[in-house]
GUTOR-772254 format. One record per residue: residue in three letters; x, y, z of N, C-alpha, C, O in turn. Coordinates in pm, whole numbers, plus 50000, padded with zeros to 5 digits. Example, Ala and Ser with C-alpha at 12.3 -4.5 7.8 and 13.67 -1.06 7.14 Angstrom:
ALA513194943150780512304955050780513204967050780514244966850846SER512854977550708513674989450714512905000350787513415011450804
***
This chain:
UNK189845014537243188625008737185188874994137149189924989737103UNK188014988537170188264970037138187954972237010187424981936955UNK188494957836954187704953036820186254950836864185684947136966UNK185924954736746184264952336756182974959836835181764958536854UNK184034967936865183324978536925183604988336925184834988936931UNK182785005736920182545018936892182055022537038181535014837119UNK182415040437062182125045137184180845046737126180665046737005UNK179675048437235178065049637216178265063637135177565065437035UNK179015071837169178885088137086179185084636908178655089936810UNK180055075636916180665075236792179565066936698179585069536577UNK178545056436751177715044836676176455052936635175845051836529UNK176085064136774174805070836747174885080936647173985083436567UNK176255088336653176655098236512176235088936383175275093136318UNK176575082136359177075074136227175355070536185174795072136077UNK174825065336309173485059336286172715072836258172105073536152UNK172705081636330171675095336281172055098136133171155100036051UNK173175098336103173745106535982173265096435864173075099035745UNK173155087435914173045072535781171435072935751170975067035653UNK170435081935860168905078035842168945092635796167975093435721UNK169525104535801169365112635773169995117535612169575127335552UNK170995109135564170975104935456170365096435359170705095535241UNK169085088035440168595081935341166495088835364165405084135329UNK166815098035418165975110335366164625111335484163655119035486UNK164995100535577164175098335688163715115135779164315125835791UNK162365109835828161915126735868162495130836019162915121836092UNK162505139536048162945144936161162155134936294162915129336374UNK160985133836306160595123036385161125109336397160995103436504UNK161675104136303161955093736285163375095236337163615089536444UNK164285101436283165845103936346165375110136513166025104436600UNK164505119036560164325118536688164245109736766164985107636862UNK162945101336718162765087636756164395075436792164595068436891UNK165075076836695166075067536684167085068636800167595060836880UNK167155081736772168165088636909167635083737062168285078137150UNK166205088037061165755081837198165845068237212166245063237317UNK165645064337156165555045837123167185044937149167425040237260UNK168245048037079169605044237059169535047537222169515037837299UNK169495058537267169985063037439169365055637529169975053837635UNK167975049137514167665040037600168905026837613169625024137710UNK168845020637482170145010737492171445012737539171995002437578UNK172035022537545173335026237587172495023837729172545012537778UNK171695034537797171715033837915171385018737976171785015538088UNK170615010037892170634995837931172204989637937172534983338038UNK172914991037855174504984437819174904991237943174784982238027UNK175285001338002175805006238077175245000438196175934994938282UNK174275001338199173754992038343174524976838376174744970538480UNK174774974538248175584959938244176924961938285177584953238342UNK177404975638250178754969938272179494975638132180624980038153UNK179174976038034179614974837915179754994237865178745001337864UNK181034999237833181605009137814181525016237722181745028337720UNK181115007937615180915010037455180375003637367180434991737398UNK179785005237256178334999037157179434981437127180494980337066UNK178784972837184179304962037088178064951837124177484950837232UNK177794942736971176714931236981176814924037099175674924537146UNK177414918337166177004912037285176214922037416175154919837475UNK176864929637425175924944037493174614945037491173754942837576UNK174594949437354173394951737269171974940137345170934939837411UNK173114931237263171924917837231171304913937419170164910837454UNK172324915537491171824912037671171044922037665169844919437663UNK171364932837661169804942037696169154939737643168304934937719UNK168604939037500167444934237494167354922437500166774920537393UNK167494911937547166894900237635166444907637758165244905537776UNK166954915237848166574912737930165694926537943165244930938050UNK165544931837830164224940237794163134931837774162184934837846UNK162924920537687162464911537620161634899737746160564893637738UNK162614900137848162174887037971161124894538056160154889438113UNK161634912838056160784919638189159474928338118158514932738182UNK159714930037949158324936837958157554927037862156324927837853UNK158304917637789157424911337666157924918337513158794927137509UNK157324913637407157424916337276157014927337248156914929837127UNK156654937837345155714952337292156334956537177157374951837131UNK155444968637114156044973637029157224982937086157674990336998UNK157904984237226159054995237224160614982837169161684984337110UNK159644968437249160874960637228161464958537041162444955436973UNK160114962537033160594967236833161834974236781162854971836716UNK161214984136848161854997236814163414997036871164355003536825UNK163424986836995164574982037039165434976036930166494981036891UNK164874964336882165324957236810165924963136712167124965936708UNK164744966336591165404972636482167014986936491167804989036400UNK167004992536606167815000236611168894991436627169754990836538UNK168964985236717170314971436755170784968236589171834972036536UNK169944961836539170144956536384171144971336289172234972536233UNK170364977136310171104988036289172034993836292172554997936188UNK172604996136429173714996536482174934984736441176164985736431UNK174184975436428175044964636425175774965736262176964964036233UNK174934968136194175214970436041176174980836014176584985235907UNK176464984036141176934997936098178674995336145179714998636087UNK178444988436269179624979536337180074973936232181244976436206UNK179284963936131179634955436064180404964935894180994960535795UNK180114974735923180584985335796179244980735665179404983835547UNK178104973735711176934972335630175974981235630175994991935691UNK174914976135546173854983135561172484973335510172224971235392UNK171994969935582170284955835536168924967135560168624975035650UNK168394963635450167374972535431166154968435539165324975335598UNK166454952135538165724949835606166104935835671166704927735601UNK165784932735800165974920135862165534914435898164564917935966UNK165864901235886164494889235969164134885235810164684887235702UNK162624877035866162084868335666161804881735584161084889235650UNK162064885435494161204892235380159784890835397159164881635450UNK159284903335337157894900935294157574889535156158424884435083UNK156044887535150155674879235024155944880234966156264892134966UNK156384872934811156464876034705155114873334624154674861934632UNK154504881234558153154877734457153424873234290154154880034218UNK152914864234254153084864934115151514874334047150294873734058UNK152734883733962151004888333884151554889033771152754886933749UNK150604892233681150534896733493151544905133530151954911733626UNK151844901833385152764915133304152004928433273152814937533255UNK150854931833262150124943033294149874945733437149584957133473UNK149974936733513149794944933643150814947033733150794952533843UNK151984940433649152844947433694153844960033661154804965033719UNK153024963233521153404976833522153074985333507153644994433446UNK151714985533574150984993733672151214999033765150855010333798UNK151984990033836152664989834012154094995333939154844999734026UNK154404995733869156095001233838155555016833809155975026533871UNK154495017633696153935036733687153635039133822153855049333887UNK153065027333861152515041534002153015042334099152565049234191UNK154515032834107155545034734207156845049334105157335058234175UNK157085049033993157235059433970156815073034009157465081434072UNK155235074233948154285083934003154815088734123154905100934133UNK155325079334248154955084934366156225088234385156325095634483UNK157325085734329158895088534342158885100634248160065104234256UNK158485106434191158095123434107157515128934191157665141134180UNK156835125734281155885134634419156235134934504155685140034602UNK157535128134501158515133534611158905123534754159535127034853UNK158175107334721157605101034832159375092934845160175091734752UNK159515089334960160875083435011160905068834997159915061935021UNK162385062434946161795047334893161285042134999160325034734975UNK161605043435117160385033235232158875033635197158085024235205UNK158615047335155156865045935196156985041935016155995035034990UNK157695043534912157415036634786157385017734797156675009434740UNK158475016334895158305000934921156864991934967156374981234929UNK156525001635063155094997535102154284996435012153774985534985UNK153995008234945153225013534831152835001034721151814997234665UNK154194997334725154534986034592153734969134655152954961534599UNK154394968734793154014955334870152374954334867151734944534829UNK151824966934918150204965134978149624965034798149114954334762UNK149664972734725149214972034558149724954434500148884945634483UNK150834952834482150954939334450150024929234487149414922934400UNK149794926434663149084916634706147954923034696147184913434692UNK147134934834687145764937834649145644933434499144474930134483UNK146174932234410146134928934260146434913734251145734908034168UNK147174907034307147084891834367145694886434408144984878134351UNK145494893134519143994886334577143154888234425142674878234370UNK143064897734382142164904134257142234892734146141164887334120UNK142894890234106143754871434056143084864834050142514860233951UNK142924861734208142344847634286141124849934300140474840434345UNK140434861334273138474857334281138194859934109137124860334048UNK139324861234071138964858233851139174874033812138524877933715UNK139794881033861139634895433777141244896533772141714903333863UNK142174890933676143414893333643143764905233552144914909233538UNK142634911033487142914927233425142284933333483141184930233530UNK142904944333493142014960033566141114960633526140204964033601UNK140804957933388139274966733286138474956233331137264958233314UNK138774945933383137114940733424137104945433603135954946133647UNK137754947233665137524953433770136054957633845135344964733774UNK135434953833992133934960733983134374963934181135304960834255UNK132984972234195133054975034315133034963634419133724964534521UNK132434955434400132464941634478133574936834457134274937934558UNK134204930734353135504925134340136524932534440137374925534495UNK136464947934469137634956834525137164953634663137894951834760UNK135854953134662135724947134859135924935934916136244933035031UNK135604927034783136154909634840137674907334825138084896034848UNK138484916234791139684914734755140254924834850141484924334845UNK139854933134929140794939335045140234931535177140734931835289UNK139114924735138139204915635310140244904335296140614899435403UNK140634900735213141544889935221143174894235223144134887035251UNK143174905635190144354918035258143854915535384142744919835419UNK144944905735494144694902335619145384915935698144964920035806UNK146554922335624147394936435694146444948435652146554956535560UNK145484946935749144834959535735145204977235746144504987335744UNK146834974035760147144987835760147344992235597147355004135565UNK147464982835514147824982035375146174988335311146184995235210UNK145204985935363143774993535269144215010835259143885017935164UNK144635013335323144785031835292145475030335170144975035135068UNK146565024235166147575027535024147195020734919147735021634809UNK145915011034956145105007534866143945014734818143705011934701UNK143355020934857142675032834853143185044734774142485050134688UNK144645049434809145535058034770145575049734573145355056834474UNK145835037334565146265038134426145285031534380145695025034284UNK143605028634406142625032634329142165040334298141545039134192UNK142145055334379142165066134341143085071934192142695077334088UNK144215068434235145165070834123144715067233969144825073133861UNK144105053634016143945047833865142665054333808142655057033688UNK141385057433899140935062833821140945078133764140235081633670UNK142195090333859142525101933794143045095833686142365098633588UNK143995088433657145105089333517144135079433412144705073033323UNK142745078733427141635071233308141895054533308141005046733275UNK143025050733344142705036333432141685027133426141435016933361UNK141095034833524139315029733555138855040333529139325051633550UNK137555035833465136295042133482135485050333596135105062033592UNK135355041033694134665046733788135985048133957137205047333942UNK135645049134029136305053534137136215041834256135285041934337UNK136935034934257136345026234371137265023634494137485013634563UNK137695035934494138485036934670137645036734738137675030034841UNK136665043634706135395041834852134865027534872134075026434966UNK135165016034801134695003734825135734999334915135404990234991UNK137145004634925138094998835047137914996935208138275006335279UNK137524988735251137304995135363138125003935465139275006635430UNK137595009535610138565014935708138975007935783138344998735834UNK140185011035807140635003535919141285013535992142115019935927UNK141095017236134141935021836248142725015036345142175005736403UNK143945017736375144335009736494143885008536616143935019536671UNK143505000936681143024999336831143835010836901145005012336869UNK143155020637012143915029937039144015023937221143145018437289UNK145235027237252145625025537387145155036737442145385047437387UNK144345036137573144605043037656145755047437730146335039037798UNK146255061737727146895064937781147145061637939146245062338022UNK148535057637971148615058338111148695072038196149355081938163UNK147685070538347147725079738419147745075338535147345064138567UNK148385086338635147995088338758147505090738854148395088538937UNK146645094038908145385105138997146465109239052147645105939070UNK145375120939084146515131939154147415130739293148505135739320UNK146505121639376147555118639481148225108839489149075106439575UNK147765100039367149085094839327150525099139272151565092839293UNK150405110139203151425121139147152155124039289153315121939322UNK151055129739363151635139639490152575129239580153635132539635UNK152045117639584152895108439661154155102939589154905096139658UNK154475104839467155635102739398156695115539431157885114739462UNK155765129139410156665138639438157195140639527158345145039524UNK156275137339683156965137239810157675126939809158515129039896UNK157895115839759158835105939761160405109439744161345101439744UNK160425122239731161435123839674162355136639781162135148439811UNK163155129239803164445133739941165065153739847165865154739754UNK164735159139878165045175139852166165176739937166905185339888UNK166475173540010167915176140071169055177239980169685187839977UNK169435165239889170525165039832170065170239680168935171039632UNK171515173839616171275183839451170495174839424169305178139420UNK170885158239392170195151539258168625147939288167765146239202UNK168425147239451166645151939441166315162139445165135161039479UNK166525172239433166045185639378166255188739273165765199439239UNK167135180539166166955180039008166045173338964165445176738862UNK165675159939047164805150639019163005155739039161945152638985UNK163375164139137161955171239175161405181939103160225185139108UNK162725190139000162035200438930162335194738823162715204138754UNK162415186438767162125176338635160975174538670160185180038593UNK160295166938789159265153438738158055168738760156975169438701UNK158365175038816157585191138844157115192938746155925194638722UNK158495192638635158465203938470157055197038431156035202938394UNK157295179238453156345173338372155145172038418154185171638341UNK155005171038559153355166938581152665182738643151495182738683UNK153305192738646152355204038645152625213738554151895223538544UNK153615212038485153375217038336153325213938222153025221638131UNK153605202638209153205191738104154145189737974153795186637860UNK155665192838032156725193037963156985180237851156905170937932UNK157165175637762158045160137706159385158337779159895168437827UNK160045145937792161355149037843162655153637742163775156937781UNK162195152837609163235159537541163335177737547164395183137514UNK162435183737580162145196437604162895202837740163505213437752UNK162575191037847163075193537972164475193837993165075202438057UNK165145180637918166425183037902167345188737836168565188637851UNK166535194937748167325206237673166865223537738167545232937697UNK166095225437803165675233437880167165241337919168125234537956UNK167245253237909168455264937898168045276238041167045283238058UNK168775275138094168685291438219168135301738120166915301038130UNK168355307638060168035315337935166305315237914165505324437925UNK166155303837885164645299537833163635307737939162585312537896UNK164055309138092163285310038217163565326038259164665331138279UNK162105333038267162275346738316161505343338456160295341438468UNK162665342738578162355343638701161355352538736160295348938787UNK161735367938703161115378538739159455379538687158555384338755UNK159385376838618157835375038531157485364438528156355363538480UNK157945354538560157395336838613157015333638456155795332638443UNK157675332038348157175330538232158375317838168159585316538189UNK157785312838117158605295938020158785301037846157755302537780UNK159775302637801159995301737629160855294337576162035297537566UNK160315282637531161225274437444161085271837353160025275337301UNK161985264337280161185255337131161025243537167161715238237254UNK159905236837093159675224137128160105211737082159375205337006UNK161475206337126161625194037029161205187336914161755187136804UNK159895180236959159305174536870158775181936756159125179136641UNK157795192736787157445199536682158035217136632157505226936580UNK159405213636683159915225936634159145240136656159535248536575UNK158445243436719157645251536731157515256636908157175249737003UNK157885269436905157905279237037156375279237090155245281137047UNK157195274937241156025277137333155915279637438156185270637518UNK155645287637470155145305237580154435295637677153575288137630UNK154775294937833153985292537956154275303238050155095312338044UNK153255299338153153125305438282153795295538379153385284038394UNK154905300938449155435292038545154925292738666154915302938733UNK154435280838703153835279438823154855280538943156065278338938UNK153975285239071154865289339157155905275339185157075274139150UNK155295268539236155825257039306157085252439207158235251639251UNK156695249339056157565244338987158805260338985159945255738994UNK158875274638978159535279438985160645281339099161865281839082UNK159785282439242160285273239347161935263539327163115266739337UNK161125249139293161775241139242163245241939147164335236339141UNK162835247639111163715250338968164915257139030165895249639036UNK165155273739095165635279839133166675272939286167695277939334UNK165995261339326166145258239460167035245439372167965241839445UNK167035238639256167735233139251169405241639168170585238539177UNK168765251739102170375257539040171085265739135172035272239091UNK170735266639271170995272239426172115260839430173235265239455UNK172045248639414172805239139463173205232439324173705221139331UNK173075236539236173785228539091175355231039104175965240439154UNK175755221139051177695218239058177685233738953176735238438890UNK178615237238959179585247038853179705246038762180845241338760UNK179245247238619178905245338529179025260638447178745271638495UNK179485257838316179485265738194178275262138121177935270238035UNK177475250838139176545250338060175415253038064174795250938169UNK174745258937947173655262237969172345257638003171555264638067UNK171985242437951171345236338004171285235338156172155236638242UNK169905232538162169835234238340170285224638411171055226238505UNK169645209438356170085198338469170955192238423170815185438322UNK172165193338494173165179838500173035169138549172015165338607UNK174515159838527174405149938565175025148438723175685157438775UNK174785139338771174935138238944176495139838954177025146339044UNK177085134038868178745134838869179225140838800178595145338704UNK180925144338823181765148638735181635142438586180895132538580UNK182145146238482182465162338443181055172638425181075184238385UNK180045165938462178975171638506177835176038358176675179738375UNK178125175438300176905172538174175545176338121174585176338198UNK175415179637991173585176438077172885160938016173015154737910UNK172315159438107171675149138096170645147138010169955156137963UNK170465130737979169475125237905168655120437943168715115638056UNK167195119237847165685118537912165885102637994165045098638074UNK167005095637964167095081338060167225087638192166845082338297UNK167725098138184167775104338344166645105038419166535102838540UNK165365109938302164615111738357163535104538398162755108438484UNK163445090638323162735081238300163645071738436162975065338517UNK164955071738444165755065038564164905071538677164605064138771UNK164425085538680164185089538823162575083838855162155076338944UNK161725092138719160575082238820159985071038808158775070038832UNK160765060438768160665045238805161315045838978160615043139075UNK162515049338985162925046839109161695055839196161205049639290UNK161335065239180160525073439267158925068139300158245069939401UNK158565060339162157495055339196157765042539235156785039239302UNK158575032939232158955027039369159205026139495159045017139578UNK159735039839501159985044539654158325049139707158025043939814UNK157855052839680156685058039638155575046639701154725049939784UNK155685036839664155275023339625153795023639593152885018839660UNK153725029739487152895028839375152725020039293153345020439186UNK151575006639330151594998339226151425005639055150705015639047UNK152005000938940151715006138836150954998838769150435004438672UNK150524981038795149444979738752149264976938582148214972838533UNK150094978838529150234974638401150504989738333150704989238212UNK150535001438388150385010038346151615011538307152415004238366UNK152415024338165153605027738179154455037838319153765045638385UNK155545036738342156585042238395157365055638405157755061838503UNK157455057938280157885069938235157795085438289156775087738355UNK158445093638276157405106838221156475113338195155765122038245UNK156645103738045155375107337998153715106137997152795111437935UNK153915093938124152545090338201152205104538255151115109338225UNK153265113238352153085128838419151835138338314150745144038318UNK152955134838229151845144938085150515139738070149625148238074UNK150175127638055149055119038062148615123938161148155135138144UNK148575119738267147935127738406147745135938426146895137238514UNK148425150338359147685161738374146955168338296146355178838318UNK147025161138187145775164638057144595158938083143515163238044UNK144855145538173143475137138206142655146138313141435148038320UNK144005152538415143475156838546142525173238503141615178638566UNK143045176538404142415186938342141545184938285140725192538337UNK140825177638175139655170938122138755168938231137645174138216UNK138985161838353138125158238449137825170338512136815169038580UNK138225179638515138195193938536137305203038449137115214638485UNK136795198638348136235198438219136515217138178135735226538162UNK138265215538172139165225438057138785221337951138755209237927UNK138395230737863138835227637714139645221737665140795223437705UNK139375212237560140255203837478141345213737451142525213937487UNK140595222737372141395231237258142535235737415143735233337405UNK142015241737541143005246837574143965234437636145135237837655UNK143725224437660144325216637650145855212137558147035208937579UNK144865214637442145795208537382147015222537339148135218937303UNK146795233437344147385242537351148645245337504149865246937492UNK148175245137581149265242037736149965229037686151075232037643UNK149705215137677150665208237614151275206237464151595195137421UNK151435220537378152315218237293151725214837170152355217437068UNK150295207937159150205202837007150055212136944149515222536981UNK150785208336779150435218036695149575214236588149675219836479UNK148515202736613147875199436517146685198536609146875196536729UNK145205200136549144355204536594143695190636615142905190036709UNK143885179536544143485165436567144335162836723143865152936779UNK144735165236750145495163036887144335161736989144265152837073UNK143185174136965141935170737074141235156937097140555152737190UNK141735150136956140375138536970141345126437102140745117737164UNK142655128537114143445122137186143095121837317143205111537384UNK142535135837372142455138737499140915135337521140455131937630UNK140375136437432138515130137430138115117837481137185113137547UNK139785111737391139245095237439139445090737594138905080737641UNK140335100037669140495094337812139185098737868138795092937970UNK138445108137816137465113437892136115101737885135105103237817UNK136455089437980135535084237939134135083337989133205076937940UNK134175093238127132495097238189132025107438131130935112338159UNK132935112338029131725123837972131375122237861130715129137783UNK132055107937852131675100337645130225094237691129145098737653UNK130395084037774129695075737856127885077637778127255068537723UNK127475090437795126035091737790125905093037617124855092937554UNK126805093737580126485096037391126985082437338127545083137229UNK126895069437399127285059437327126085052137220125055050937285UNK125965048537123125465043237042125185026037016126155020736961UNK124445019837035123675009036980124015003236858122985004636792UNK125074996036769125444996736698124474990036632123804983936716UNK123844987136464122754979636441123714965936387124924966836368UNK123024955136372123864935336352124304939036200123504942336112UNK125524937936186125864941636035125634929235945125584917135971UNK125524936035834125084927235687126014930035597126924938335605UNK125624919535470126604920335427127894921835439128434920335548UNK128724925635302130134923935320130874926635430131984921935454UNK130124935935511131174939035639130904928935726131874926635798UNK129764920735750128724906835774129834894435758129704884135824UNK130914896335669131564885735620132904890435659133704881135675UNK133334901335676134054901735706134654908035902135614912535965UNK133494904435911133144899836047133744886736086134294885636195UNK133644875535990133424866136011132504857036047132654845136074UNK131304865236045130004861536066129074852035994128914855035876UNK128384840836037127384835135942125974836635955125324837736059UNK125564836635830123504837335822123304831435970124144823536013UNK122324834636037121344822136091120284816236057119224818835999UNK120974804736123119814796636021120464788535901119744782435821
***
């Protein structure tokens, strides 16, 4: 091992165990892991054997040159920082400038100290108490600056002209959250979370494929040798049964009853067992590739192409159909790459089919019933005829439009 550098097994242990000690949820340590394995598999593309900052830092540049600032190159980032802290035997809560600092009263600020207590007795983790504290501070700041420096003069207008100038509109919910508060614990008088406004995030359309676009990726793909017939009952698992790739690669001989064509696993993400019907073709597949799988003790199904033979990670799988939809030569068009476009495509290809949401969302796995409104939004010829006329807004929302009188 060099100075200054950790084997990727040894940086990603340390990093799971360090978020999982500081009380982070199972999504979030999932998340990290995928994120950490994308980077290794970038470092390794370089050349580079084991976690060290120069590694690191070239891949993402040259994450950074080929897709832009997205939010994955985030998620890039902050893990690197991470890692690096960890190289460094540190730990930074946070990196890059700090947030604002606000000056307020000595009453309002210990307001924001009870009701950051409050929320540390209810069990809330210091991250989401940090927020908690940031978005309340600068809502009681702005509150300042249009003349209402005590709560008790407080009014419903004051709470609406004072969250439009809250420019981080993700901060009105937890503003909402601790006007509520104030007026359960007698605070305030009256209730004026409902004067906060909403804010939703702009939602992306999911990326998809049409179907013979799928079909021409799948024939793209050489079945002669093992690693395209691993590659073929992977991208299978995903675009005609609508697998995640963490599911697929943990996928067990065990899990699969040949004889009854039936799928039982648990589901990564949401921990929760789920019962399919295996389609012929993908069973096919499957069987035709462990016909020709290397020798293996393990239970997982797909290995890796080489010795000591392994099972593989979802970079495997995300490695195959980029190369496949290249071979393929499938413009993508701005669309994502992945996998998980497969899943996209066959929930879309099913909607256009006009399946039920609900069963929809049941064949791919969700266990939350808001999951339907996800698959609604791709459906956009059957939204099409119920669209609405919105009427010219007034008032405060008028202004915070940015809008002026005419005239």
């Amino acid at each position: 091992m060099k100075k200054g550098s950790l084997s990727y097994e040894a940086i990603q242990s340390m990093l799971l165990e360090k978020m999982q000690e500081r009380g982070c949820s199972t999504v979030s340590v999932t998340l990290c892991r995928y994120v950490s394995n994308s980077i290794f598999r970038m470092m390794k593309d370089r050349g580079y054997k084991e976690y060290c900052k120069e590694g690191a830092s070239k891949a993402l540049n040259a994450y950074l040159n080929q897709n832009g600032a997205n939010q994955y190159y985030s998620n890039l980032k902050t893990t690197i920082h991470r890692m690096d802290d960890l190289l460094d035997g540190t730990w930074k809560e946070r990196h890059g400038p700090g947030r604002r600092q606000f000056s307020l009263t000595r009453d309002q600020a210990d307001v924001i100290e009870d009701y950051c207590s409050f929320c540390e007795s209810a069990g809330r983790k210091p991250g989401t108490i940090a927020i908690k504290k940031y978005a309340t501070s600068w809502f009681l700041y702005e509150m300042t600056g249009i003349g209402c420096s005590s709560i008790d003069c407080m009014t419903r207008d004051m709470v609406a002209r004072a969250c439009i100038t809250v420019t981080d509109h993700n901060l009105w919910g937890e503003i909402r959250v601790f006007l509520k508060y104030l007026f359960e614990k007698g605070i305030l008088l009256a209730d004026y979370s409902t004067a906060v406004p909403h804010y939703r995030k702009p939602y992306v359309i999911p990326s998809v494929y049409s179907e013979e676009e799928v079909l021409q990726i799948e024939n793209s793909i050489d079945r002669e040798s093992a690693t395209g017939k691993r590659d073929y009952a992977m991208l299978l698992l995903a675009s005609r049964m609508g697998l995640r790739s963490g599911d697929i690669v943990n996928l067990r001989i065990q899990d699969i009853d040949f004889d009854s064509g039936a799928i039982d696993f648990i589901q990564q993400k949401t921990n929760t067992n789920q019962h399919l019907i295996l389609l012929e073709d993908v069973r096919k597949a499957i069987q035709d590739y462990i016909a020709s799988r290397p020798v293996s003790t393990e239970s997982r199904i797909f290995l890796t192409a080489c010795a000591p033979y392994g099972p593989i990670s979802t970079g495997s799988i995300r490695y195959a159909m980029r190369k496949h939809i290249s071979k393929a030569g499938i413009s993508t068009a701005g669309r994502k790459k992945g996998p998980h476009s497969l899943r996209s495509s066959m929930a879309s290809s099913m909607v256009n089919d006009s399946v039920s949401y609900e069963t929809v969302r049941r064949i791919l796995g969700h266990s939350s019933e808001n999951a339907i409104k996800h698959y609604a939004r791709i459906d956009i010829e059957r939204l099409r005829p119920y669209c609405l006329i919105p009427p010219p807004p007034t008032g405060l929302f008028r202004d915070f439009l940015g809008l002026r009188k005419e005239g």
